[in-house]
C-alpha positions in Angstrom: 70.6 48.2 67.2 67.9 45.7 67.6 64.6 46.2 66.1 61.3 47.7 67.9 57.8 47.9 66.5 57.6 49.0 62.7 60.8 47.8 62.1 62.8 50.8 64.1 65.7 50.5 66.1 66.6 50.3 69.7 69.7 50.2 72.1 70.6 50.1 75.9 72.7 52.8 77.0 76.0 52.0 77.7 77.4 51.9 81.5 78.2 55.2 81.5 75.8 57.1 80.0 72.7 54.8 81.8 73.4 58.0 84.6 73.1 61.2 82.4 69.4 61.0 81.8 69.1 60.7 85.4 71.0 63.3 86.8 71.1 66.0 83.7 68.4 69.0 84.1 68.6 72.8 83.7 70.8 72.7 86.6 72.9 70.1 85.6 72.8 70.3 81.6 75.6 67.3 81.1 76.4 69.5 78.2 79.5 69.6 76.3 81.0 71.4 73.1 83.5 70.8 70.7 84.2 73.4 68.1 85.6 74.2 64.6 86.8 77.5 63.2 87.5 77.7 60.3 88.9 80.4 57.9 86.0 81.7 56.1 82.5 82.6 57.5 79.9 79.5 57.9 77.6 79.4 55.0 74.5 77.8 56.9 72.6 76.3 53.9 76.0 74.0 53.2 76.3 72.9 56.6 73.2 72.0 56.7 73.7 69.7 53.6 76.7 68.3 55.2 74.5 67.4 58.7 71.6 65.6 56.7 74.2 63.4 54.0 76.6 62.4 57.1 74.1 61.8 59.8 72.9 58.3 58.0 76.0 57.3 58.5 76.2 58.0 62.5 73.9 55.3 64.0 74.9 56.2 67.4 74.0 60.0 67.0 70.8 59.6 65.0 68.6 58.8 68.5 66.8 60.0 70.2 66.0 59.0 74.8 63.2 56.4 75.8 62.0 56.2 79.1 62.1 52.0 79.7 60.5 51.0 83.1 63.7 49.9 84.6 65.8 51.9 82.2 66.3 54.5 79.7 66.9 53.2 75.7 67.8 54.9 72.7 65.8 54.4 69.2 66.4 55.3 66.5 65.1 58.8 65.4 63.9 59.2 61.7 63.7 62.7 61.9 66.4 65.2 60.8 68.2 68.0 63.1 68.0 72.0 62.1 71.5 74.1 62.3 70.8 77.1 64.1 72.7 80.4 64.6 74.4 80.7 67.7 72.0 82.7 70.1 72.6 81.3 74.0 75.4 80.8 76.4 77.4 77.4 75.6 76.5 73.9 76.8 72.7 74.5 77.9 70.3 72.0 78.8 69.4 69.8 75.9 65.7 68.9 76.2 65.1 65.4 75.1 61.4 66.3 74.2 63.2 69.3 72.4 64.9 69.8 69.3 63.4 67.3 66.5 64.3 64.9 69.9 68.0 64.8 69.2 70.5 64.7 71.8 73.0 67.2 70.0 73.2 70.2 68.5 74.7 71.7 65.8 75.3 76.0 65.5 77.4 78.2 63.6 78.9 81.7 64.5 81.2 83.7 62.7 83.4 81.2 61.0 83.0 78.5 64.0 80.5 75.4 63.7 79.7 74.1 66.8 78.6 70.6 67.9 77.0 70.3 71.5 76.3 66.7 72.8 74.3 65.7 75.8 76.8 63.1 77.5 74.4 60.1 77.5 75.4 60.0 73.7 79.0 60.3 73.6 82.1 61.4 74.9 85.1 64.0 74.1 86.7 61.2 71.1 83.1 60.6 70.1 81.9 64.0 69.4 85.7 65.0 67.9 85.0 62.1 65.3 81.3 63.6 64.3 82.6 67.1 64.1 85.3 66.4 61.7 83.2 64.2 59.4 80.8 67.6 59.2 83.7 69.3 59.0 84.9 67.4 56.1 81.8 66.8 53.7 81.1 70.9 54.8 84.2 71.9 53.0 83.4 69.2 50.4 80.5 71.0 49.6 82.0 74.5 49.7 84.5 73.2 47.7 82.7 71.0 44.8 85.1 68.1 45.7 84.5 64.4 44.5 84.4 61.8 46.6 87.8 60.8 47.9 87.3 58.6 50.7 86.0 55.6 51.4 82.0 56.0 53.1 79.3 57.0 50.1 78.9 60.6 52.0 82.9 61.0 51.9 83.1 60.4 56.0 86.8 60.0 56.2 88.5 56.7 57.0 89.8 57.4 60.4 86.6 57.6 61.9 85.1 54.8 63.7 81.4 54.0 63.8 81.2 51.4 65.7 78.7 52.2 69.1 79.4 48.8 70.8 78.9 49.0 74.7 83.1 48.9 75.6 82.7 48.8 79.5 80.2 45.2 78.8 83.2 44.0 76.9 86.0 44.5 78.9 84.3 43.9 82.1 86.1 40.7 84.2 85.3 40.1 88.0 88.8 41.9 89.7 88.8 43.7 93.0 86.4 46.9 92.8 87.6 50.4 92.9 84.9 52.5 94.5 84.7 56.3 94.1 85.4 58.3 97.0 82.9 60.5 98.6 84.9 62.5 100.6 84.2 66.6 100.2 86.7 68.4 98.5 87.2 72.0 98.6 84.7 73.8 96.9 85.5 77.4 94.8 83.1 80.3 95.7 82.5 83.6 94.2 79.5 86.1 93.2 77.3 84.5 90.8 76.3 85.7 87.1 72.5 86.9 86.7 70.0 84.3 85.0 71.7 81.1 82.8 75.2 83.6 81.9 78.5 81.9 81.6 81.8 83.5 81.6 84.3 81.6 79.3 87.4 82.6 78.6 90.2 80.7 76.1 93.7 80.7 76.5 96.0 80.3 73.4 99.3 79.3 73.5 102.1 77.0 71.8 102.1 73.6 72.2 105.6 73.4 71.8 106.4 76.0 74.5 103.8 74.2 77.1 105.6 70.6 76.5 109.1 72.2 77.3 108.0 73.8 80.4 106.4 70.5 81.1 109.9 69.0 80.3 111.3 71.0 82.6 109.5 69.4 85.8 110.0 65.8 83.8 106.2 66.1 83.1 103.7 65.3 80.6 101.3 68.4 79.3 98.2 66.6 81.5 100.5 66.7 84.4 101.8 69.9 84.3 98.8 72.0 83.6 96.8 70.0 86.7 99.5 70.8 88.8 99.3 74.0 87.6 95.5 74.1 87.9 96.1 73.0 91.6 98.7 75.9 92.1 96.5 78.5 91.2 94.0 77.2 93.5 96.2 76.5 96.4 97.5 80.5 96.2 94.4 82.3 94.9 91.8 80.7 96.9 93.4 79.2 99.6 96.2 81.7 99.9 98.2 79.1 100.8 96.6 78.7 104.3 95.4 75.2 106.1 92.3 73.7 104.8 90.7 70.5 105.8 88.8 70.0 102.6 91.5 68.6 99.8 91.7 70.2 96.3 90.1 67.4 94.0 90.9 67.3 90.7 88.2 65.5 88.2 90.2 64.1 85.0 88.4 62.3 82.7 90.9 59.3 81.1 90.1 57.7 78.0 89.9 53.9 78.2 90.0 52.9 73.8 94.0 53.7 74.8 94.2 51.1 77.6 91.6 48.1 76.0 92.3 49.1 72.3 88.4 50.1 71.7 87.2 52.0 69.0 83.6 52.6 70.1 81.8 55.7 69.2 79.8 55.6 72.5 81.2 56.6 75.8 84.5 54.8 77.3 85.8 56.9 79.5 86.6 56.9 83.4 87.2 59.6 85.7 89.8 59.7 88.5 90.5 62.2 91.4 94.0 64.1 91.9 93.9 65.3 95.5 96.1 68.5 97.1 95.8 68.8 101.1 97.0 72.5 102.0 98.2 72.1 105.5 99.4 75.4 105.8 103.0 74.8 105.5 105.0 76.6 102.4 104.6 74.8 99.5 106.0 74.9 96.1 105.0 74.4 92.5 107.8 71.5 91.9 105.9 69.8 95.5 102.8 70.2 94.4 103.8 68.6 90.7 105.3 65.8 92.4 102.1 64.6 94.2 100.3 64.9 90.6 102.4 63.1 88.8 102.6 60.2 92.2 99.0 59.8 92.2 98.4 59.8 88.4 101.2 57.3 88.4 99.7 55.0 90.6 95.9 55.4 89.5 96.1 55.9 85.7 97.4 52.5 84.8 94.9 49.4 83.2 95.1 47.4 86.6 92.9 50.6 87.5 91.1 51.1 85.2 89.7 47.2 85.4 89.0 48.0 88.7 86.7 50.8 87.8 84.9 49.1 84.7 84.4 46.4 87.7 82.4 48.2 89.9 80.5 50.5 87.9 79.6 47.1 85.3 79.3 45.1 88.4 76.6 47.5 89.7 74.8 47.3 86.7 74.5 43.5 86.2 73.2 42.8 90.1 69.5 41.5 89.4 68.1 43.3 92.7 69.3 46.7 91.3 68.1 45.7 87.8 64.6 45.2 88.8 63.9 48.0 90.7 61.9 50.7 88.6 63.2 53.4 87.0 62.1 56.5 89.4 63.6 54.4 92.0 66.7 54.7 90.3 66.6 58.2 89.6 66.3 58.6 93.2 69.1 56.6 94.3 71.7 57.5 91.7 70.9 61.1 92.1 71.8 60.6 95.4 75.2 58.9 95.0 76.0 61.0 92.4 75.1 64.3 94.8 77.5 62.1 97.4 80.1 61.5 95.3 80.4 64.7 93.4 81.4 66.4 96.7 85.1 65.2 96.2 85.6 67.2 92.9 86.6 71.1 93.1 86.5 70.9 89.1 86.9 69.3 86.7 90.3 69.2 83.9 89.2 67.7 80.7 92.2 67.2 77.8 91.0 65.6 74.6 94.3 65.5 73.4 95.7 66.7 69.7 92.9 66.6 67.2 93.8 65.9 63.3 92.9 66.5 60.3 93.5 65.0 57.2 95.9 66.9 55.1 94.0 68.5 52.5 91.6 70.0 55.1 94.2 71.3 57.3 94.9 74.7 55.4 90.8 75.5 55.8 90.8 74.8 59.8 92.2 77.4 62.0 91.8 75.9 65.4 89.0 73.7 67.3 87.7 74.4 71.0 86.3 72.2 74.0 84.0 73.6 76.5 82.4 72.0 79.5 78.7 73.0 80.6 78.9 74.7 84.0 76.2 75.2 86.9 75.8 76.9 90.1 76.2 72.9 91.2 79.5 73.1 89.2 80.8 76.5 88.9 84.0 76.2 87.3 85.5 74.0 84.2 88.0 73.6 82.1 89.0 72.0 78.9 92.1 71.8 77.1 92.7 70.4 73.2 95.2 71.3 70.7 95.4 71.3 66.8 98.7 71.9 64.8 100.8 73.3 67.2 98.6 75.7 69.4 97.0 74.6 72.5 93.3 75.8 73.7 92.7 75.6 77.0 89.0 76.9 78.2 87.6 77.9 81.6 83.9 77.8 81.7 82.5 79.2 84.7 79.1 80.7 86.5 81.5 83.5 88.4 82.0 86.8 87.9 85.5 87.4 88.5 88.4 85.6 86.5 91.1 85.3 89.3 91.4 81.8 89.3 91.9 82.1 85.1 94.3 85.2 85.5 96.4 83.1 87.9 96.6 80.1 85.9 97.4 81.9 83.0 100.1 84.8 84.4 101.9 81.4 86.0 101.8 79.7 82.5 103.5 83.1 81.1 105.9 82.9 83.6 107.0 79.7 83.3 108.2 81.0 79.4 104.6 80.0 77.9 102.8 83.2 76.1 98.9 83.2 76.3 96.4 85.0 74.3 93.5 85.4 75.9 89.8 85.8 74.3 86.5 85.4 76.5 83.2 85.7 75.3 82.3 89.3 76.7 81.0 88.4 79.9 80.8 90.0 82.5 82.4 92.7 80.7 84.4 93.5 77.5 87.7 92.4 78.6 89.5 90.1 75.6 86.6 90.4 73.5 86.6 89.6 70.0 83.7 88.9 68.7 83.5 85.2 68.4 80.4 85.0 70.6 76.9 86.6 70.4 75.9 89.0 72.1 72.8 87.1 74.6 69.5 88.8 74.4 66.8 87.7 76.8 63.6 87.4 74.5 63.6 83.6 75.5 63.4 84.1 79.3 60.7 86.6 79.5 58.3 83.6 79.1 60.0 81.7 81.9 59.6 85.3 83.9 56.1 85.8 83.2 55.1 82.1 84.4 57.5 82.5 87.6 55.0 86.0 88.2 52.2 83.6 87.4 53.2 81.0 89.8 53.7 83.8 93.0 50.8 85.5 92.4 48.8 82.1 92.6 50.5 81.6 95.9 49.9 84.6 97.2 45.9 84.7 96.0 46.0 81.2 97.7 47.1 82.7 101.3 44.7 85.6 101.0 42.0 83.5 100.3 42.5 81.2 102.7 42.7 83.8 105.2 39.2 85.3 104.5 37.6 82.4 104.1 39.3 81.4 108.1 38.6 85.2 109.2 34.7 84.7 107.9 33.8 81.0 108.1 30.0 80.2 108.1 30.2 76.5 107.5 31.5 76.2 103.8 35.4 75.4 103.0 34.9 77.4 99.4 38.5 78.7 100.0 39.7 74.9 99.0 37.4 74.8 95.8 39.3 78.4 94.8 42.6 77.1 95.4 42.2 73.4 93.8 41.5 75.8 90.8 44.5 78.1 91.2 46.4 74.8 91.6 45.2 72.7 88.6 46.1 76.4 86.3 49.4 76.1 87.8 50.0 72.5 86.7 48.8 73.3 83.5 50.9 76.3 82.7 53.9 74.6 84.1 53.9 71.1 82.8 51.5 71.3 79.5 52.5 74.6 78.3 56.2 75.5 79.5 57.5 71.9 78.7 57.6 70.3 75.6 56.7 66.9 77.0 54.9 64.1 74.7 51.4 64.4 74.6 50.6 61.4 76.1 52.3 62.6 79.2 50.2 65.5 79.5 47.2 63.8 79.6 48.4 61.5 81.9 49.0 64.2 84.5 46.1 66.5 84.0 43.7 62.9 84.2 45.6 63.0 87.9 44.9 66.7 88.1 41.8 66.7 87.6 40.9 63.8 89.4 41.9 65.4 93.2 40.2 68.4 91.9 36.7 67.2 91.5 37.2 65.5 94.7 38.7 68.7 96.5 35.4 70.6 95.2 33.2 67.7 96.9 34.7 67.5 99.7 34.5 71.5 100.1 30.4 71.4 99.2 29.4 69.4 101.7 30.9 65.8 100.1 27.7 64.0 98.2 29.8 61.2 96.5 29.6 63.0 92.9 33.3 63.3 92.5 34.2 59.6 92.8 30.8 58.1 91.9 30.8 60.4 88.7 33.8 62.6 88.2 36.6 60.4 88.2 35.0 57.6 86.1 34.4 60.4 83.4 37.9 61.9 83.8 39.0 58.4 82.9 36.9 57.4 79.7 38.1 61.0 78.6 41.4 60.4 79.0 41.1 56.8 77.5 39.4 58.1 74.2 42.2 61.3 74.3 44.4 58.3 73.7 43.3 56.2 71.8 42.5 59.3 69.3 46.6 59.9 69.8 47.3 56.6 68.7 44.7 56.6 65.7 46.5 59.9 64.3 50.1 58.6 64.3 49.5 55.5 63.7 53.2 55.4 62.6 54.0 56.3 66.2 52.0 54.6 68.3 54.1 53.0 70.8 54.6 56.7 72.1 51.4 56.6 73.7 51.3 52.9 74.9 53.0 53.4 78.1 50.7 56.1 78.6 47.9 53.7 77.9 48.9 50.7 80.3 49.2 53.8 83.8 45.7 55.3 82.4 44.6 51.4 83.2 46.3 50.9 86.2 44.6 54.7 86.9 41.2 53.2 86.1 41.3 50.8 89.3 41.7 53.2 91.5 37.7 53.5 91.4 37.3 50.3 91.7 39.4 50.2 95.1 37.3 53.1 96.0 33.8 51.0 95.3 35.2 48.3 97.6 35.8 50.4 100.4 32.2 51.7 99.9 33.1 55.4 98.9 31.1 54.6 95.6 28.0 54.1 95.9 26.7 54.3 92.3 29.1 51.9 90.4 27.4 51.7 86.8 29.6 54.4 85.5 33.0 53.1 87.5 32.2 49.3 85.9 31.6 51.2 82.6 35.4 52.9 82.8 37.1 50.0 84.1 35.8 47.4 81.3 36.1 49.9 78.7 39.6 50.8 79.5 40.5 47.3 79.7 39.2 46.2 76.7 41.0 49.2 74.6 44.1 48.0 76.4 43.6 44.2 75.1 42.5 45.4 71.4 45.7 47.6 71.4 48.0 44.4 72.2 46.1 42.3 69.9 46.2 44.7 66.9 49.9 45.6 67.8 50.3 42.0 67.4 54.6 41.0 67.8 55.4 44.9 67.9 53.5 44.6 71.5 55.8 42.2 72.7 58.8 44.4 71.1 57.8 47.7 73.1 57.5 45.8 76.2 60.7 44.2 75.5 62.2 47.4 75.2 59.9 49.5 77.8 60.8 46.8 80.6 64.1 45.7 79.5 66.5 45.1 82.8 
């Protein structure tokens, strides 16, 4: 990492993960778990001894998401994550503002520990690699064990640390694959209520599935999205015509192809298509398409060709420059465009290992997917010993596509034990998962009453003040209220947004408001020869005051600073269109702020030029 002010640490994100802070939200969490279960019940004080001694040793986990102005950066975060008890539905939103300002989560249930990463930070290998390192100095600890292996905080030797930006290195000019934006079909069913999630693991022998697969002359990876396809092709489709193809979403990973061992994201995704075209189709046809396509586009020639565009992309200067919210538009836009081809996705990890003299205290390990109404359905397959998981996470109600899968896995000879997490109902159930309690929503509930109420006072209002207008707008002064309490509930009190940034936006708030109220009385200039330049100097000495009380801090708040400026000309514009026509207290905001701004960069001295550097990096 290089350094930023007071010495602490910063890095780009790599190719990959530059889109998840862009397109990840509540609706779209980016969210993904891998989990241990062990064979005794989590002792919570030990693990959370293991987290703070092995997290040191993880520079690419111990960050936390700046917002650059052409791009997003981590830095390091000096702070130290809390374990939790399981209490919510898997893979949810991780707030970057949130959480001590990590990008993970760790949880325990039961006997299971439970690492949840937001995507921007790793992928499947990545997370794996973290998890058994906790896993290890956990059972360490439990155990009284010495050191045995070969980092200080007894991280094992097989796991890599290195975070170095894999798609940068093994980019070369070649011709560029593109992704295809073509819809695919999409599944449909009756939603759960609120943020539930239906998942459901199947558990079966590895060594049964690979000799079905051998069967067909077929890898595990080929078999089951063949089989994946099947299910949909008869279950959903019934085997009728459709013009949308069934688009499979596989994740491969790259360290394989370019012999990487990054701990940051190298991954790429290709599509496995199935056109139903209402002819009679078997299992063995649809198998042989798989295994055609993933011959010809799982091979490193391709996988160049994706590193080439997506790097390619990335290192154009006219994309480079253009500011970050642009960005966010525009890639949340190709990503909406291009995540139309995928009906799900089919994520396998692979085996996962452990060194011997852990392996009689693990049972099994799990992967699940974070699912949305966006992106209803999931699944996630990884095996340990000889037992195979493979998980469906889903938004739906109804199971058909999983019973399906799984009664065609039975009868092609490979026995599945099935376990969900008790939702929608009680069906293979075993008490592996809380049981969800709402305390946390009614909050959200309340401000969504809040927020309709407003609405409707607004219309009523505005209605009486139409049905008995005598000259005065007060309606507008009532609303600009209702408004500015709306903003403030919603973005300063529901969110846990820096400070800074709440300042920012009530400055703006409260700026149209005192010109909303003028306007309504009768418009006698007090708003913008008075109001706004007071709004400003508050929100320069809010601040300042900010920056004076973490001091240790303060490049948190100097973004916040430079737009407060670039807010204080907006008066100025205003004087020299002659809407102002009492400037003393304008001239007064505008120098003021200005001068705070050039004392901050003088003071700040070299770390200055670091935060730009790293706010503005391209």
């Amino acid at each position: 990492m290089k350094r930023s002010p007071q010495g602490e640490r910063w890095r780009k994100l790599d190719n990959t993960a530059k889109i998840f802070p862009v397109i990840a939200s509540k609706s779209l969490s980016s969210v993904f778990r891998i989990s241990a279960t062990l064979k005794e019940e989590i002792d919570p004080g030990t693990l959370q001894t293991a987290l703070e001694e092995i997290l040191p040793q993880f520079e690419g986990f111990s960050v936390r998401l700046g917002r650059g102005f052409f791009w997003y950066y981590f830095e390091h975060n000096k702070r130290m994550p809390v374990i939790e008890r399981e209490t919510t539905y898997p893979c949810k939103y991780i707030d970057p503002r949130s959480s001590h300002q990590f990008l993970f989560r760790v949880s325990y249930f039961d006997r299971r520990i439970n690492l949840e990463v937001f995507h921007a930070v790793t992928d499947g290998l990545g997370a794996v690699n973290f998890l058994k390192a906790l896993v290890y100095r956990y059972l360490d600890l439990k155990k009284g064990w010495k050191s045995v292996h070969t980092f200080d905080q007894k991280i094992s030797s097989d796991i890599s640390m290195n975070v170095e930006d894999s798609y940068i290195r093994n980019y070369k000019k070649t011709e560029k694959r593109k992704y295809s934006s073509k819809k695919a079909f999409h599944l449909s069913g009756d939603s759960l209520p609120l943020d539930e999630e239906n998942i459901l693991h199947g558990y079966m022998g590895l060594k049964e599935l690979k000799e079905a697969g051998k069967r067909y002359n077929a890898s595990v990876t080929r078999f089951l999205t063949a089989a994946l396809i099947w299910s949909i092709y008869t279950e959903h489709l019934e085997r009728k015509a459709c013009e949308a193809p069934i688009g499979i979403s596989i994740p491969i990973n790259l360290r394989t192809f370019f012999g990487s061992k990054t701990m940051a994201n190298f991954f790429a995704v290709t599509l496995i298509e199935y056109l139903s075209d209402g002819k009679e189709h078997t299992f063995s046809e649809i198998l042989k398409i798989v295994s055609s396509q993933m011959d010809l586009n799982i091979t490193k020639e391709k996988m160049e060709e994706v590193i080439s565009y997506n790097v390619s992309n990335e290192k154009k200067w006219y994309l480079r420059i253009v500011p970050l919210f642009v960005k966010w538009c525009a890639i949340n836009f190709v990503f909406r465009k291009n995540d139309r081809a995928y009906t799900m996705t089919l994520s396998n990890i692979g085996s996962i290992d452990v060194l011997e003299e852990y392996k009689e205290d693990v049972e099994r390990f799990h992967m699940l997917i974070g699912v949305s109404k966006r992106q209803p359905v999931k699944c996630a397959v990884c095996s340990y010993d000889n037992e195979l998981v493979i998980t469906f996470s889903t938004v739906f109600q109804d199971t058909r596509l999983q019973d399906h899968f799984f009664a065609f896995l039975e009868s092609e000879g490979v026995p599945v034990e099935a376990e969900s997490n008790g939702v929608p109902g009680t069906r293979d159930n075993k008490g592996m998962y809380p049981q969800i309690r709402y305390d946390k929503e009614k909050m959200k509930k309340l401000a969504n009453v809040f927020y309709g109420l407003m609405v409707i006072m607004a219309f009523v209002l505005g209605i009486i003040n139409y049905a008995t207008y005598s000259g005065s707008t007060w309606s507008v002064i009532a609303i600009g209220l209702m408004a500015y309490a709306v903003i403030t509930v919603r973005y300063s009190l529901m969110h846990h947004s820096n400070l800074g940034a709440k300042i920012l936006l009530q400055t703006a708030a409260a700026e149209a408001l005192w010109v909303a109220i003028d306007h309504s009385s009768g418009y006698s200039g007090w708003s913008v020869n008075y109001g706004i330049p007071s709004t400003i100097l508050f929100a320069d000495l809010s601040v300042v005051s900010l920056i004076l009380v973490n001091r240790m801090n303060w490049q948190s708040y100097f973004m916040y600073q430079i737009a407060i400026t670039v807010f204080s000309f907006i008066p100025l514009i205003f004087w020299a269109a002659g809407l102002i026509t009492r400037p003393p207290l304008t001239i007064v905001a505008v120098t003021l702020t200005v001068i705070l701004l050039i004392v901050t960069i003088l003071l700040g001295d070299w770390s200055v030029k670091n935060e730009l550097k790293r706010r503005f990096h391209i």
